[in-house]
C-alpha positions, 0 to 999 in steps of 0.5 A, a space after each residue: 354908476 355901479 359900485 361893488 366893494 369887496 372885502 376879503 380876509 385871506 388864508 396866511 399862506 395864499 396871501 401872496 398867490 391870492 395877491 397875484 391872481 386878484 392884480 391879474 383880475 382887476 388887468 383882465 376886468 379893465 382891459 376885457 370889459 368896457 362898461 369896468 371903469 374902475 377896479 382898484 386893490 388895496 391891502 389893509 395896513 393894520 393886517 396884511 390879509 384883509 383885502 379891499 376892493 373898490 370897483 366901479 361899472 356902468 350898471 348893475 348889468 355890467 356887474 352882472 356879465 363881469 361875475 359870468 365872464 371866463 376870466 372871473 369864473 376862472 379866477 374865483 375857482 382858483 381863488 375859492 379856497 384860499 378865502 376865509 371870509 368874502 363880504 361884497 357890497 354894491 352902492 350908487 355912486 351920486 356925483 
C-alpha cells in the first residue's frame, strides 16, 4: 500500500472554508476513487492551522489518478491560496 502525508499550515482567515473543502476532499476521494482506502484529516492541538493528512492508496498509481481527478484539481485551485506552507510525503506501508 501507498501512503502520502500531507502537512499544511493555513492562512488564519481561510481555516475554516479550508477545513470545509478538505472534509469534502477526503468524501470525494473515498467515495470517487476505489483503489482511496483511507483518507483521514486531523487538526493540530497545539496550533489549529496545521493540518494533517494521513492517506492510504493501493499504489503510487492510484495516487497518481487521484492528484489528475476533477474533484482534486478542483479542490486544489480553490484551495491554492489559502496555503502557507504544503509539505507532502509518501511511504510504504509494511504490514
Amino acid at each position: 500500500m501507498f501512503v502520502i502525508t500531507v502537512e499544511f499550515l493555513i492562512k488564519e482567515a481561510f481555516i475554516e472554508p479550508f477545513l470545509t473543502a478538505m472534509r469534502q476532499q477526503a468524501t470525494n476521494s473515498l467515495e470517487l476513487e476505489p483503489d482511496c482506502h483511507y483518507f483521514d484529516v486531523a487538526v493540530s492541538t497545539e496550533n489549529p492551522f496545521q493540518i494533517f493528512l494521513y492517506e492510504i492508496y493501493t499504489d503510487k498509481v492510484a495516487f497518481e489518478h487521484h492528484l489528475n481527478s476533477a474533484h482534486f484539481v478542483d479542490f486544489n485551485s480553490q484551495v491554492s491560496d489559502w496555503v502557507e506552507r504544503k509539505e507532502v510525503n509518501s511511504w510504504l506501508l509494511k504490514r
